[in-house]
N, C-alpha and C positions, 0 to 999 in steps of 0.2 A: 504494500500500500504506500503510494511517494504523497506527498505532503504538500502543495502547494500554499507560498503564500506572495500574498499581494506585495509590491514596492512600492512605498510611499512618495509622493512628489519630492520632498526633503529631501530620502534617500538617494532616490534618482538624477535628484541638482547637485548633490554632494559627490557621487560616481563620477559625472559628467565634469565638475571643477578638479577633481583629482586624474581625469584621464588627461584632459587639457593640458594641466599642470606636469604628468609625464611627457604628454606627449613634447611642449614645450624646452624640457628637458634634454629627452633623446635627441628632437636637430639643435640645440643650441652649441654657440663655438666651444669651444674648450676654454675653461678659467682656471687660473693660474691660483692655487690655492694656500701653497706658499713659494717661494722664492728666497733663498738663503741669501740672495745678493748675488752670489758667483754663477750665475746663469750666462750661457752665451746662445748667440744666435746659431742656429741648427745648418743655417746656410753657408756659414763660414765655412762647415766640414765635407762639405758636395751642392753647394748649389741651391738653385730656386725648389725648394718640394714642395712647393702648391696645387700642381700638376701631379706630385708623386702620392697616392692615398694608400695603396698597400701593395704590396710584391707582387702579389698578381696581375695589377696591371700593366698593359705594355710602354704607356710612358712612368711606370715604375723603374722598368725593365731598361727603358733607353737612358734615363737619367742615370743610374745606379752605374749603368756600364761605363757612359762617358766620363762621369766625374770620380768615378772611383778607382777606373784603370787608368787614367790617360797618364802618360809618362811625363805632359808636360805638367799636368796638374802636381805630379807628384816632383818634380823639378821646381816649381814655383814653392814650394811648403822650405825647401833649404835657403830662398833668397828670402831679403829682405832691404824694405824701405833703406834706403842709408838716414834717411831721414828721423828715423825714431833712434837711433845709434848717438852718446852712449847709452845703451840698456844694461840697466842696473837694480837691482830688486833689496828695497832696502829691508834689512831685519834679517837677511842672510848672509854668511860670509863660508868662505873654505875652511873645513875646518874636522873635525872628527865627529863619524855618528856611531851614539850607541845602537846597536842593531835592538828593536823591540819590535813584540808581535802587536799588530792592529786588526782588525776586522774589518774589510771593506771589501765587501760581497759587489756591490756596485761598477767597481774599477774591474773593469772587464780585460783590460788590457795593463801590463805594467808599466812604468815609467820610471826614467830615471832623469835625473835631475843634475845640472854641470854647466860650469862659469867656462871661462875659455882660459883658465890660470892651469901653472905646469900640472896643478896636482889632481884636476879633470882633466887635462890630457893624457896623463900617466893612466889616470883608473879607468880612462874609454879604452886604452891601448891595453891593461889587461884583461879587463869583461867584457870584448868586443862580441868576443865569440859567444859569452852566455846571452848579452843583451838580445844578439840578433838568433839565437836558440827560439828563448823564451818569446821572443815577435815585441821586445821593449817598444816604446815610442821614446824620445828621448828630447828634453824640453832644454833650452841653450835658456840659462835667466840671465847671465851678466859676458858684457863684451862693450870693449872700446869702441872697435871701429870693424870695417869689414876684413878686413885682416885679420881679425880675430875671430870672425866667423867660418872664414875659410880654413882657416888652419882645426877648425875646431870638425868644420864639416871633413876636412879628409881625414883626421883622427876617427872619426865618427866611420870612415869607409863605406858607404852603403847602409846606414843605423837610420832610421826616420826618422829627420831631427825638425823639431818646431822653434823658431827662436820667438820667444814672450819674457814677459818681465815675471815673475815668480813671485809674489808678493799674495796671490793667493795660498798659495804653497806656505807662506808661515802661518794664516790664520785655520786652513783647514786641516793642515796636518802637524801646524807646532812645530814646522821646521826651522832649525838655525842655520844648519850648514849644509854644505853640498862640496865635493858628490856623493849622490845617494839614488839607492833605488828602493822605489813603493809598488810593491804586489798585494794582493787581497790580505795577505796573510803576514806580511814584514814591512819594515822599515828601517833599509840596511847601509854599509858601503861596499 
C-alpha cells in the first residue's frame, strides 16, 4: 500500500528557490576562496587556457602540445629580462642547511634552490646527476648580471632552470640559505 501525500504551495516555493539557488551555483565562475598571497597566474606556465576546459578536448590537446613541448618555449624559461638583473632575494644568503623532514604532499615536482656564488656552483656540479634523476626544476634566486646567469645555466647542463627572486621561498618554507633542495618529504643540501 504507497502512501501519497499532497505538496504544499510553501513546500513547492521552497524546492523551486533551493533548485534555482543550485542550479545558480553549478554555472557560476569559480571563486577564489582563499589565496595565501603566493598565487601566480596559471598562464605564465603554458599559455592562454580559456580555450583549454579538460584533456579531452582537442584545443586541450593542441594547447598542451605546443606550449608544453616546444623547444623554444623551453629555451625562453633559461633567459631573462636583463632588465630585472640585479636579482636578489632578500632574507636568504649561502650558507649551510640543516637537512629536516616536511610534509608537502602538494609539491609534485622537486626543486632546488641556488644563487650563482662558487658554492651553488660547486653543489649543481655535484647533484647534477641526482637533480636531473629525480626531474628537479631548479629556481636561480640571486645573480648580478647575465654573466652570472650563464655561467650558472651551463653548471646547470641541461637542469630546468627558472630565474625568480626567492623571497617566497623564506616565508613558505622558512628558508635562510641556499643551496638547497625541497621534495615532499625533505628539506636538504
Amino acid at each position: 500500500m504507497s502512501v501519497q501525500r499532497q505538496i504544499t504551495s510553501s513546500e513547492l516555493a521552497f524546492a523551486t528557490i533551493a533548485l534555482l539557488g543550485f542550479c545558480q551555483t553549478l554555472f557560476a565562475e569559480p571563486s577564489v576562496l582563499y589565496d595565501s598571497g603566493n598565487s601566480m597566474p596559471v598562464e605564465q606556465y603554458g599559455g592562454d587556457v580559456s580555450t583549454a576546459r579538460s584533456p579531452q578536448t582537442p584545443a586541450y590537446k593542441s594547447t598542451a602540445k605546443h606550449n608544453l613541448s616546444s623547444p623554444a618555449k623551453e629555451a625562453q624559461i633559461n633567459n631573462i629580462d636583463a632588465s630585472v638583473l640585479p636579482l636578489r632575494t632578500h632574507g636568504m644568503s649561502v650558507g649551510k642547511v640543516i637537512k629536516r623532514q616536511v610534509n608537502i604532499p602538494a609539491l609534485k615536482t622537486p626543486v632546488c634552490v641556488v644563487g650563482s656564488d662558487e658554492q651553488s656552483l660547486n653543489w649543481l656540479a655535484t647533484n647534477r646527476k641526482q637533480l636531473s634523476r629525480i626531474g628537479a626544476r631548479c629556481l636561480l634566486i640571486q645573480a648580478e648580471s647575465q654573466t652570472d646567469i650563464d655561467r650558472v645555466n651551463k653548471q646547470a647542463n641541461g637542469l630546468k632552470m627558472v630565474t625568480v627572486p626567492g623571497d617566497a621561498m623564506v616565508a613558505e618554507f622558512g628558508l635562510q640559505h641556499y643551496p638547497v633542495l625541497i621534495s615532499k618529504r625533505w628539506i636538504e643540501q
